[in-house]
ZAMARGU-4260 file (C-alpha; in steps of 0.2 Angstrom, whole numbers, plus 5000, padded with zeros to 4 digits):
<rodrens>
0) 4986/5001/5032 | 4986/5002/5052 | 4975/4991/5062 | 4976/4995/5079 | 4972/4983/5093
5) 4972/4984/5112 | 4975/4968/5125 | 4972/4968/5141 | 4986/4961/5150 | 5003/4952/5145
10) 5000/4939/5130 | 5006/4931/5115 | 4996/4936/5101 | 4994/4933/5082 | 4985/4946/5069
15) 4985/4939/5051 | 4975/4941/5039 | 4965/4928/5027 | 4956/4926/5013 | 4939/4923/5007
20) 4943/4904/5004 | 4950/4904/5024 | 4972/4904/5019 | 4980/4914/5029 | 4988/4927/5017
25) 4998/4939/5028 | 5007/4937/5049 | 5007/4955/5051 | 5012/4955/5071 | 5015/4940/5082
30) 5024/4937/5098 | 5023/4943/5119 | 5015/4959/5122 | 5010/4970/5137 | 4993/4975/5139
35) 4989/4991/5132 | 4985/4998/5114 | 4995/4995/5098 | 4995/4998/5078 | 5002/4984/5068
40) 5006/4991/5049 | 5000/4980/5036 | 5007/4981/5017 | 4991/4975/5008 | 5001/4980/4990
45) 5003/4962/4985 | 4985/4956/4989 | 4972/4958/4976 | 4956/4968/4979 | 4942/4957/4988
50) 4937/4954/5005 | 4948/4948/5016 | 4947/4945/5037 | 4959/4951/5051 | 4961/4938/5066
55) 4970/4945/5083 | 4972/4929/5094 | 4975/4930/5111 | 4978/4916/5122 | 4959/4908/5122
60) 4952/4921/5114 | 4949/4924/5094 | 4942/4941/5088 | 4939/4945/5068 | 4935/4960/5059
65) 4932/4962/5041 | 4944/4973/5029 | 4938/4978/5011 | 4954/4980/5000 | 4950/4990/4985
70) 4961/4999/4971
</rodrens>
């Protein structure tokens, strides 16, 4: 799975993904980026199917978007 993302200036960020219950399950992309628009790829083979929520964080700000994992 790719779940694109766009910042708009230089930041650190973090994308992981939880579960249901609120644990964090998966880092997929931390660390210094420019602004601009990016893909993080996200191996979701070892999660089980359920809802799950992706949370980008940058600086002060925290933006989540629900994922469906089905099989």
């Amino acid at each position: 799975t790719t779940i694109p993302f766009s910042i708009k200036e230089r930041g650190n960020i973090t994308l992981e993904i939880y579960d249901a219950l609120g644990r964090s399950v998966a880092l997929v992309a931390s660390g210094e980026y420019d602004g601009g628009s990016y893909e993080a790829k996200f191996d979701a083979s070892r999660l089980g199917a359920g809802s799950y929520v992706a949370r980008l964080r940058v600086a002060e700000m925290v933006l989540t978007k629900p994922l469906t994992i089905t099989r």
